[in-house]
C-alpha positions in Angstrom: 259.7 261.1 175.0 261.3 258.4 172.7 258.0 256.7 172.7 256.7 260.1 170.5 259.8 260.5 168.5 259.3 256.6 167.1 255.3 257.7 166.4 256.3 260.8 164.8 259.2 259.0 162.1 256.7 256.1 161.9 254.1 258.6 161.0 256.8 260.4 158.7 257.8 257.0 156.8 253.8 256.2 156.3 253.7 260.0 155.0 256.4 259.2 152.5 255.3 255.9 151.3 251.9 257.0 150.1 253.7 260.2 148.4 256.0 258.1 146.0 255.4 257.5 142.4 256.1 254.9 140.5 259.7 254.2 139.5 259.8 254.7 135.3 262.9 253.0 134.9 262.5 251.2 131.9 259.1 252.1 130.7 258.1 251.8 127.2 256.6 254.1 125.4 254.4 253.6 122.0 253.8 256.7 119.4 251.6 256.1 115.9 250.4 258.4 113.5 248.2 257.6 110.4 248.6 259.0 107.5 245.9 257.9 105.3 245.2 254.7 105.9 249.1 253.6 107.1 249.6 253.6 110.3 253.7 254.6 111.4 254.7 253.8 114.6 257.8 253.1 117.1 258.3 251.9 120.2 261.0 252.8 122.8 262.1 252.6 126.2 262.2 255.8 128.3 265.6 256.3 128.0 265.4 256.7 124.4 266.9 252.8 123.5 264.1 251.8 120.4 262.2 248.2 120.8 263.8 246.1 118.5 262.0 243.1 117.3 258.6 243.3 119.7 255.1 242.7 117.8 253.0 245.8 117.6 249.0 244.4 117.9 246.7 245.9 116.4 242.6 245.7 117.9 239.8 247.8 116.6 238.1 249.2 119.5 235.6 246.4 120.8 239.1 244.3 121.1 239.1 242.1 117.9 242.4 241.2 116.4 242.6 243.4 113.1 246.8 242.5 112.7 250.1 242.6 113.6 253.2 243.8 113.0 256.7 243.5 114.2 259.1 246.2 115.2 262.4 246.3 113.1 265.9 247.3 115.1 265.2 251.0 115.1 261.6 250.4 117.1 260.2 251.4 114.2 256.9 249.7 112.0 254.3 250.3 109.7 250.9 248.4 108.9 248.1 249.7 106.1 244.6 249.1 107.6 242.0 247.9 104.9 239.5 250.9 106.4 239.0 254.1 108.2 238.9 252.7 112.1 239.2 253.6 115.1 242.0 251.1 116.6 244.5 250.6 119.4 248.1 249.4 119.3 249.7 247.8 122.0 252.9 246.4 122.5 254.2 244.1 125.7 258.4 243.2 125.6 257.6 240.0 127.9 259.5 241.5 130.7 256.4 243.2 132.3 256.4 246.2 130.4 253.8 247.2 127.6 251.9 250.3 126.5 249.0 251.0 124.2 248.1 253.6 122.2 244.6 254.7 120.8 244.2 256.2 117.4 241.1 257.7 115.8 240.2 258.8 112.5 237.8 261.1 111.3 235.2 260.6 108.7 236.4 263.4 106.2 236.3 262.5 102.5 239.4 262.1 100.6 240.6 265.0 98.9 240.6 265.4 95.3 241.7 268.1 92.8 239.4 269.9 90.1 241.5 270.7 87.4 239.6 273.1 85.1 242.1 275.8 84.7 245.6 276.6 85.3 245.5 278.9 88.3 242.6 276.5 90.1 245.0 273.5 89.3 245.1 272.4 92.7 241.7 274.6 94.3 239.7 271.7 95.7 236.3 271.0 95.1 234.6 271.7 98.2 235.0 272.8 101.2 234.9 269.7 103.0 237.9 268.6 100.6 239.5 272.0 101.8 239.4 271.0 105.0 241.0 267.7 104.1 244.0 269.4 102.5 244.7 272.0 105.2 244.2 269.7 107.9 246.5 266.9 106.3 249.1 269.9 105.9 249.2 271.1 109.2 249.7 267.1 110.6 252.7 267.2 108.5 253.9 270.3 110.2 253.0 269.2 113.5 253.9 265.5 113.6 258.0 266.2 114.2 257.4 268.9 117.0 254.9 265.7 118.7 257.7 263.3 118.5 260.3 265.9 119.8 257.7 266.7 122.7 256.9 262.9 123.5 260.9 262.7 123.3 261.7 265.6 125.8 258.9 264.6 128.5 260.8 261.7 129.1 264.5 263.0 129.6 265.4 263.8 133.3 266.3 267.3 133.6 269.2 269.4 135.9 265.9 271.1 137.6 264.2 267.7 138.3 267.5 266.4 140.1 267.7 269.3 142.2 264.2 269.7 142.9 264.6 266.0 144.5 267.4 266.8 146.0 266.3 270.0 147.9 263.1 268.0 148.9 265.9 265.7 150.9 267.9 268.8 152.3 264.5 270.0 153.2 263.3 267.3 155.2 266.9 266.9 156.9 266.7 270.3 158.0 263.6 270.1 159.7 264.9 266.5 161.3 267.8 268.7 162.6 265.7 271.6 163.9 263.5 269.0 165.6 266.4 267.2 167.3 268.2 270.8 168.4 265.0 272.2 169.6 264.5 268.8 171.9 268.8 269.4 172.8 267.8 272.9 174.0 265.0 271.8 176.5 267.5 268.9 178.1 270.0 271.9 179.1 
């Protein structure tokens, strides 16, 4: 009988092992936008602390060296590109953790204004150039509520902590029915 119950917590402990994740302690996180061709960037560890000081490196996509640039003490950097390019960033703090981030651009034209008369002041051209404007408005709209997101996936949460812990109170219960069931058929 104790010959099953050290099978069934080995099996229990091999169950558990293959059901962790990784631990996120101090990973680092990299965000860019473009906004033309600037790039705007920052780089920070999960529990919000910023990157101070880490070079940013900047590839196209085949892996060539296009730049870099260095973080300043808020995380934070910016580098112009000399061309519309698909690239990835990637930093690495020398302690084992780094990230990466892929940015691509589209081929739009830039946008420019006709100016023939006072009500079509700002009416562009076309509507490719349309496009352009509304879709360069809404990424000014929408870039704050993506760094707010990216900021509040990586807070722990009141729900999280419990969940964990009524995973533990779960399991214990179960270890306790197990052991009074096997008390029960001794008497």
């Amino acid at each position: 009988m104790a010959r099953v119950h050290y099978i069934v917590i080995q099996g229990l402990m091999v169950f558990l092992l293959f059901i962790t994740s990784p631990v996120y302690a101090h990973k680092v996180k990299l965000f860019v936008s473009a906004e033309g061709l600037t790039l705007h960037g920052y780089a920070y560890f999960s529990g919000g602390n910023s990157v101070q000081n880490i070079p940013v490196l900047i590839q196209d996509m085949a892996g060539n060296s296009i730049g870099t640039v260095q973080t300043d003490a808020q995380g934070k950097f910016t580098y112009v590109l000399s061309q519309a390019q698909a690239v990835q960033l990637s930093i690495n703090t020398g302690d084992g953790h780094q990230a990466s981030y892929q940015l691509q651009f589209s081929t739009q034209p830039s946008a420019t204004v006709v100016k023939t008369a006072p009500l079509a002041e700002k009416m562009p051209a076309d509507t490719a150039v349309l496009s352009t404007l509304i879709e360069q408005a809404v990424y000014q709209q929408v870039q704050p509520l993506r760094e707010q997101l990216e900021h509040y996936e990586e807070k722990v949460r009141l729900h999280d902590i419990l969940g964990g812990l009524g995973y533990i109170v779960g399991i214990l219960g179960f270890w306790f029915f197990v052991q009074g069931r096997r008390l029960a058929r001794k008497e």
